[in-house]
C-alpha positions in Angstrom: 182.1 -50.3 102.1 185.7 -49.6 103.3 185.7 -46.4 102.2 182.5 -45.4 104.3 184.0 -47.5 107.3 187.4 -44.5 106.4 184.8 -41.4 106.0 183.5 -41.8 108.9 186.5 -41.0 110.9 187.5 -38.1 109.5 184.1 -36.3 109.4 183.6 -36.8 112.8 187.6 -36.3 113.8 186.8 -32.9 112.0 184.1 -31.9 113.4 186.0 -31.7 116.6 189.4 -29.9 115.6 187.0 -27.4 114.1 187.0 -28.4 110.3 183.0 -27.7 109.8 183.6 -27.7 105.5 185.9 -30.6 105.5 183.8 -32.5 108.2 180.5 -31.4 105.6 181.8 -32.2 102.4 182.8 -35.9 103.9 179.0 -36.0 105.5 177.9 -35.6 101.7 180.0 -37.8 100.0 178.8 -40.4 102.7 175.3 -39.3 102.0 175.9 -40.2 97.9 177.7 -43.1 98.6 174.6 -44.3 100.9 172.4 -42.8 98.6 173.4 -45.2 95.3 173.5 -48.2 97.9 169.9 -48.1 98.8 168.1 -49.0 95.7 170.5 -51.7 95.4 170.6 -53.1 98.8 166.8 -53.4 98.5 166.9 -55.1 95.2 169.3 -57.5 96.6 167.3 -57.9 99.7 164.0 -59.0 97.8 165.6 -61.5 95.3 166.9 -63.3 98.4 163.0 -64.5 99.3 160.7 -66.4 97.3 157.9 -64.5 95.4 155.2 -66.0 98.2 156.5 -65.0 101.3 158.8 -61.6 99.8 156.9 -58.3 101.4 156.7 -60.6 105.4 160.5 -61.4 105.0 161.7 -58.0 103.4 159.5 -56.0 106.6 160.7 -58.6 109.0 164.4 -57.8 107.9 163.9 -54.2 107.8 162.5 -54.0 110.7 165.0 -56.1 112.9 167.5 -53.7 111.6 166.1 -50.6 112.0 165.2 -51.5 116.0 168.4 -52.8 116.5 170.9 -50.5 114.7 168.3 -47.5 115.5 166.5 -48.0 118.3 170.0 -49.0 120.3 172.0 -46.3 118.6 171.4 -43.7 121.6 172.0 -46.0 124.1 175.1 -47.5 122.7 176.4 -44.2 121.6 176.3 -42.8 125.2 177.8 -45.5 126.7 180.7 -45.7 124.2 181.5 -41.8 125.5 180.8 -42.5 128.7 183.3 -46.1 128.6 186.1 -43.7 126.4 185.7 -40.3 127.2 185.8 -39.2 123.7 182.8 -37.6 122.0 183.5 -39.4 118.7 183.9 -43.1 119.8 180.8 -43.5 118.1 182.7 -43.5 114.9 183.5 -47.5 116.2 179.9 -48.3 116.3 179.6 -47.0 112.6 182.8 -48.7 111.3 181.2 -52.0 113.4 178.1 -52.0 111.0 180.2 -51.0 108.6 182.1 -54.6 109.0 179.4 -56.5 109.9 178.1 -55.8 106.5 180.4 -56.2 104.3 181.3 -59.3 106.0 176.9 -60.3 105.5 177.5 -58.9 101.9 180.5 -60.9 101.0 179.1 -64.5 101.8 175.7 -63.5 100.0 175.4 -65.5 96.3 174.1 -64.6 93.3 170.2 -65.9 92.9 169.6 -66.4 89.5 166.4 -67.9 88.4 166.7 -71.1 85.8 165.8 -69.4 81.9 163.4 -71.5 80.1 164.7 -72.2 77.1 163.1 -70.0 74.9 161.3 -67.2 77.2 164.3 -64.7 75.9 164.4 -65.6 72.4 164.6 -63.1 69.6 162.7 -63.4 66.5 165.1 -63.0 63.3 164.8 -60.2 60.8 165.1 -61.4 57.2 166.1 -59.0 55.0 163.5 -59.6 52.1 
């Protein structure tokens, strides 16, 4: 999470001075980073809700998110170059979702359903 909070800078910061490969090849490696996160963050997303009420939470979550951190994005964005002066300042709002996350992220727990006793159990070979 750090490290995309650190990528971001950079590619935008070389957009600017001109450094269209640099500022590309940091977009990608944002892009793979965000790209192996997904499935996970889903995962981790549904184990967090009971079974019954799982698909209304999950699109109840999703949603909030996306209208806040999406729908907002334009007008924060403009009014963070408008307050600064400098096209990137966005970058800010990125690292603050960034930290907001990985602030969520780190005071999540592990959910780990009770094993029955013997649900896992593996019959023994015997050798004759």
């Amino acid at each position: 999470m750090t490290m995309l909070m650190e990528l971001g800078r950079p590619a935008g910061r070389g957009l600017r001075v001109g450094w269209q490969m640099a500022s590309q090849g940091a977009a990608a490696l944002l892009i793979a980073f965000d790209t192996v996160g997904a499935g996970s963050c889903l995962l981790l997303l549904t184990e967090k809700f009971p079974a019954r009420v799982r698909a209304t939470c999950l699109s109840i979550v999703y949603s909030i998110g996306v209208s806040v951190f999406g729908g907002f994005a334009q007008f924060i964005v403009t009014w963070l170059i408008r307050i600064t002066g400098d096209p990137i300042s966005p970058d800010w709002y990125v690292s603050a979702g960034a930290v907001a996350t990985l602030c969520v992220a780190l005071r999540m727990r592990e959910v780990a359903l009770p094993r029955k006793s013997g649900a896992l159990s593996v019959p023994e070979l015997s050798a004759g």
